[in-house]
C-alpha positions, -999 to +999 in steps of 0.1 A: +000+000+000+030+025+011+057+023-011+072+054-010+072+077+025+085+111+027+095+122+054+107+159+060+134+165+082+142+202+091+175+197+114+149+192+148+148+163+170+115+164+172+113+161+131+135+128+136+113+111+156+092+104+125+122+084+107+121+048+131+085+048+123+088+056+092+116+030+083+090+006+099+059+013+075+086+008+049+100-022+054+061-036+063+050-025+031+078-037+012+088+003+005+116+023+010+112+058+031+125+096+013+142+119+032+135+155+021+160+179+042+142+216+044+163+250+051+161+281+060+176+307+031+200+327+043+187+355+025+149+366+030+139+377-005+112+399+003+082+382+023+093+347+009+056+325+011+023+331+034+005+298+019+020+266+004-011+252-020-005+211-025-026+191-046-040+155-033-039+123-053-075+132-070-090+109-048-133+114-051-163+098-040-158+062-023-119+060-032-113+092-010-137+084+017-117+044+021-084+058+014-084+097+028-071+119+015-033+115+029+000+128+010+023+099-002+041+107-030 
């Protein structure tokens, strides 16, 4: 069902603790987990972003309501 897991680390402990479980689901499910490291600019370009918009898997109508509508890439 899970193949692929991302899981966004931004330097925190607290973001870490998402990795065991994580590796866990993965190797379950037969998939492998994606580490996606998020920074900080150094630079502030000028009010950088107030909303981040992210589209779901299209999911609808009984499909969405078994599945959810959870982000796995």
């Amino acid at each position: 069902m899970f193949k692929r897991i991302l899981v966004p680390l931004d330097g925190s402990a607290r973001a870490e603790y998402a990795l065991p479980i994580a590796a866990r689901i993965a190797r379950a499910m037969g998939g492998s987990p994606h580490l996606l490291e998020v920074v900080s600019p150094l630079i502030d370009y000028g009010g950088g972003c107030d909303l981040i918009a992210i589209s779901t898997h299209g999911r609808h109508g009984l499909e969405r309501w078994v599945m959810g509508s959870w982000l796995v890439c």
